[in-house]
C-alpha positions as CSV (number, residue, x, y, z in Angstrom):
1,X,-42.2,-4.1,-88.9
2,X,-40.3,-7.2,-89.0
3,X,-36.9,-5.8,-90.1
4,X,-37.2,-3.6,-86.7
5,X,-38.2,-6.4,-84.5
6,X,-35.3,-8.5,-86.5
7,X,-33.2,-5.4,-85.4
8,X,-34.5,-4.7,-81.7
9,X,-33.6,-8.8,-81.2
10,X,-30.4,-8.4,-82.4
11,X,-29.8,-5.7,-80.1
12,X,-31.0,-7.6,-77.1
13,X,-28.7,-10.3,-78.2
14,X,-25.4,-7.8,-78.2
15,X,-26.5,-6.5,-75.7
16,X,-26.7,-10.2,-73.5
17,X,-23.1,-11.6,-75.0
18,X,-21.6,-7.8,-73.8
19,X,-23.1,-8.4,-70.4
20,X,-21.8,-11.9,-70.1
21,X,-18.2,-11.7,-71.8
22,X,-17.8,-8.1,-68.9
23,X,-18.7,-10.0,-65.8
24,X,-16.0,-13.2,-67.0
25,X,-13.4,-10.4,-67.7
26,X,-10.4,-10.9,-64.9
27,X,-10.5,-8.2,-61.8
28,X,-7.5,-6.1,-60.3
29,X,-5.8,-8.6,-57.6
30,X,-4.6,-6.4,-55.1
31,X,-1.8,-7.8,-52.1
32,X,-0.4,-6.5,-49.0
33,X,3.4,-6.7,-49.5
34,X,4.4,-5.1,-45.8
35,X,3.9,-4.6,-43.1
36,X,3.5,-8.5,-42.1
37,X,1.9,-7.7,-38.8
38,X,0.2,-4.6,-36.9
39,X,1.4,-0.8,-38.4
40,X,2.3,1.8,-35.9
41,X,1.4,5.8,-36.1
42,X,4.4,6.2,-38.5
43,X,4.2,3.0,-40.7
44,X,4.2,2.5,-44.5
45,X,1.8,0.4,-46.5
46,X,3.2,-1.3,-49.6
47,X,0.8,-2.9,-52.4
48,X,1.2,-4.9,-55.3
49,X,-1.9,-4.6,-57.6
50,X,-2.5,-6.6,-60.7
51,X,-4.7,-4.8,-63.3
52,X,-5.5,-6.4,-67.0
53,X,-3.4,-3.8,-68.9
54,X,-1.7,-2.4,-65.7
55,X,-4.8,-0.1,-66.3
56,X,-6.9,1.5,-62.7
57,X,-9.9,3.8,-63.1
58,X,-9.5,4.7,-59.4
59,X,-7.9,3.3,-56.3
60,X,-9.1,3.8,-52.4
61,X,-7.2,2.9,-49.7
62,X,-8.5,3.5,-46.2
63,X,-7.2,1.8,-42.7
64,X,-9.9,1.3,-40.2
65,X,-9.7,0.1,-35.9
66,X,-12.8,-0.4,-34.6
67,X,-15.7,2.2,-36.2
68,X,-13.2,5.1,-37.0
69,X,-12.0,5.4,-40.4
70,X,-9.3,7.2,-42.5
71,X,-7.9,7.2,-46.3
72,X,-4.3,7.3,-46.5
73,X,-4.6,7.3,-50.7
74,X,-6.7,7.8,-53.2
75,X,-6.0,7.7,-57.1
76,X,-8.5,8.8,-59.9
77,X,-8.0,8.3,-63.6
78,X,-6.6,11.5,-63.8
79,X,-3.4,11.3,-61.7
80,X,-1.8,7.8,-63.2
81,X,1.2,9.1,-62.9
82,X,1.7,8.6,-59.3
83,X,1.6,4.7,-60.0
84,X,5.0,2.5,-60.3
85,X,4.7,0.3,-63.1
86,X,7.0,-3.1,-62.7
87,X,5.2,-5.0,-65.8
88,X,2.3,-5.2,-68.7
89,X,0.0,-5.9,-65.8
90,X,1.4,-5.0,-62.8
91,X,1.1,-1.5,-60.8
């Protein structure tokens, strides 16, 4: 009985230092490169996105006036390919 509550705590101690070291890991940093100002009908919209490992799971980008709404771009892990990558890090 004690080696599995010996076990179970060492577990729950993984289990903490996993939890911690995950939410200290750096995030994607993601910038507007252009346009500088407002976008017309017929714009373009260029990002620079820094990813630990140049690696994304998936990537949203939406434009929203007022209430409405709409994606111009979405990315899941299975179409990487679509991505331009300048560095180790950078997409």
């Amino acid at each position: 009985m004690k080696k599995l509550l010996g076990l179970l705590v060492l577990l729950v101690i993984a289990a903490g230092l996993a939890w911690y070291g995950a939410g200290r890991e750096a995030g994607p940093r993601i910038a507007i490169v252009s346009p500088q100002s407002a976008m017309g009908h017929a714009g373009s919209l260029t990002l620079d996105i820094e990813s630990p490992g140049g690696k994304l799971k998936s990537l949203d980008v939406s434009l929203e006036q007022g209430k409405a709404s709409a994606s111009i771009f979405q990315l899941d892990a299975t179409d990487g390919s679509a991505l331009v990558h300048e560095g180790p890090n950078r997409v």
